[in-house]
C-alpha positions in Angstrom: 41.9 146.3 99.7 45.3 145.7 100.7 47.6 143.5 99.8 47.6 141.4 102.3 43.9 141.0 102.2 44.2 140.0 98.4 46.2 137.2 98.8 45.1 133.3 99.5 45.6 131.2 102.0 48.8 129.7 100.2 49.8 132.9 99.0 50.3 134.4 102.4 52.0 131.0 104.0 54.4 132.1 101.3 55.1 134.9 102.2 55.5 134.0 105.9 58.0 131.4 104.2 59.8 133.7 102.9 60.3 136.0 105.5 61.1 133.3 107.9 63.4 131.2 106.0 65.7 133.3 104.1 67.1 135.4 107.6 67.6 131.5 109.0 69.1 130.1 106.0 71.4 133.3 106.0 72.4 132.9 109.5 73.0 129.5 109.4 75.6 130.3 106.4 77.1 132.8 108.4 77.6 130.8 111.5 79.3 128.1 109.5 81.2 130.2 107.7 82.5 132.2 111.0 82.9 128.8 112.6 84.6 126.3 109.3 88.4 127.0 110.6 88.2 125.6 113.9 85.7 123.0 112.9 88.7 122.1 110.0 91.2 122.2 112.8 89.3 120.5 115.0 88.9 117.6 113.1 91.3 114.1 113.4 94.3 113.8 111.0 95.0 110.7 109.2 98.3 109.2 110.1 100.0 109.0 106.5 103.6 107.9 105.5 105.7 109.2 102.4 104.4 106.0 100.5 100.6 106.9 101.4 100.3 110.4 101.2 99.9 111.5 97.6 96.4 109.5 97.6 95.0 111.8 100.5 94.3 115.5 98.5 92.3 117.3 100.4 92.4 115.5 103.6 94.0 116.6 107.2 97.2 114.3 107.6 100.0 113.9 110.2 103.1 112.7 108.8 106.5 112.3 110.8 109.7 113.6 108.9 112.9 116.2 109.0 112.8 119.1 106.8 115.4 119.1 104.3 117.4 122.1 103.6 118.2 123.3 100.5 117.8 125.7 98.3 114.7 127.5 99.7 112.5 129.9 97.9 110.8 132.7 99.7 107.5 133.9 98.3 104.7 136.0 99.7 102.3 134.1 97.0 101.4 131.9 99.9 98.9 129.3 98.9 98.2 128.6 102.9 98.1 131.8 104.5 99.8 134.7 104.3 103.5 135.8 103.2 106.0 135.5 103.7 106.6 131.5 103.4 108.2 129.0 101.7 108.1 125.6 100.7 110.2 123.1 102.6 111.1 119.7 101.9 110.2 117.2 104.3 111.6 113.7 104.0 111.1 110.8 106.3 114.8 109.2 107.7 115.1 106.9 105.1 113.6 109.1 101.9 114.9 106.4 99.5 111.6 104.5 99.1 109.4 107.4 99.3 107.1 107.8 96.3 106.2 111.3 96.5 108.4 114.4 97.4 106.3 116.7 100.2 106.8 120.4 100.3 105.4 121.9 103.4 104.5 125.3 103.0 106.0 127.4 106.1 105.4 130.8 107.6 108.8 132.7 107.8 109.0 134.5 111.2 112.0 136.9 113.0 110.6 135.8 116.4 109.7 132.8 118.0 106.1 131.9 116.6 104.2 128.5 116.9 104.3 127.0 113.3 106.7 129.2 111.5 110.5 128.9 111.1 113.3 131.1 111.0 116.4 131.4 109.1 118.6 134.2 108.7 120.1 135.5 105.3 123.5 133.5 105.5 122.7 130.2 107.1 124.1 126.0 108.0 121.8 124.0 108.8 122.6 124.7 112.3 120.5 127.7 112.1 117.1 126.7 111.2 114.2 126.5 114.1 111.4 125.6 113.4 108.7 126.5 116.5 105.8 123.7 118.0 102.0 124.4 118.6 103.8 125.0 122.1 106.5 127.4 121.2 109.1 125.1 121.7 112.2 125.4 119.2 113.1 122.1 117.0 116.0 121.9 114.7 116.6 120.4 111.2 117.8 117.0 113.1 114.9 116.7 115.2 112.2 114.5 114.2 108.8 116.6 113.7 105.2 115.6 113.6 103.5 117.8 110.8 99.6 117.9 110.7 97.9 119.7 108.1 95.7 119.2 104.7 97.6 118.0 101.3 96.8 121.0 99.5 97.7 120.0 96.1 98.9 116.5 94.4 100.9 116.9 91.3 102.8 114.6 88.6 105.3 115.9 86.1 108.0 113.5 84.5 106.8 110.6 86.6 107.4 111.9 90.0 105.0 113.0 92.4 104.6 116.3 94.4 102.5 116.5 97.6 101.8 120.1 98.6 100.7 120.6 102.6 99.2 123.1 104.1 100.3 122.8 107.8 97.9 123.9 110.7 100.3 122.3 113.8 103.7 121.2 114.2 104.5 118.5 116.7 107.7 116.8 118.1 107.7 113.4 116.1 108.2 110.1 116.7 
């Protein structure tokens, strides 16, 4: 006898089970998994202040603001994305009742690429672009729409940190 021909009715609706669900099951995982960034992406932001933001960790935000420049650090330990980037200050026009400072983690780029900025070695303010979803060029005065999820939300000495993870840059409001 086979063994097949051993088993019960139960047995071999088990077996069927098994056969059938596990390739589904797997599939199902992989089309998610294929699929999560633009789902992510595709998903609403929350409009957020500077007041708001640090109780939103892990959700996808828009926030309106100016980047301020500064001493900027350039890493290719990009929590985001890949390297190189650095994390950029944004402030809103009048940063003195914010609650939380926001870092916005950039893509550097040499070319004109939709949410990345450029600076070269030696720069003024002047110099910095940052690029739109649409290419368009935006400077450190401009007002700029950033949407993206609040990677991390940290405290030390009684201030607060917000750290986003943009996906689209915007002209602002």
């Amino acid at each position: 006898m086979g063994f097949w021909a051993q088993l019960t009715p139960r047995g071999k609706f088990n077996v069927v089970l098994f056969f059938v669900i596990f390739p589904v099951v797997g599939l199902g995982t992989l089309f998610v998994l294929l699929n999560l960034d633009s789902w992510l992406a595709a998903r609403p932001s929350l409009p957020v202040t500077f007041d708001t933001i640090a109780s939103h960790e892990g959700d996808k935000v828009s926030i309106d603001g100016r980047f301020r420049l500064g001493g900027i650090a350039i890493t290719s330990n990009c929590q985001c994305g890949g390297g190189p980037c650095a994390d950029l200050e944004f402030v809103s026009g009048d940063d003195s009742s914010r609650q939380a400072t926001v870092l916005v983690e950039l893509a550097i780029t040499y070319t004109q690429e939709p949410n990345h900025f450029y600076l070269p070695d030696f720069y003024t303010d002047e110099d910095f672009k940052i690029y739109t979803n649409e290419g368009q060029a935006l400077g450190y005065q401009d007002v700029i729409r950033v949407i993206g999820t609040v990677r991390d939300v940290g405290q030390a000495n009684g201030n607060t940190t917000v750290y986003l993870c943009p996906t689209q840059i915007e002209v602002g409001d």
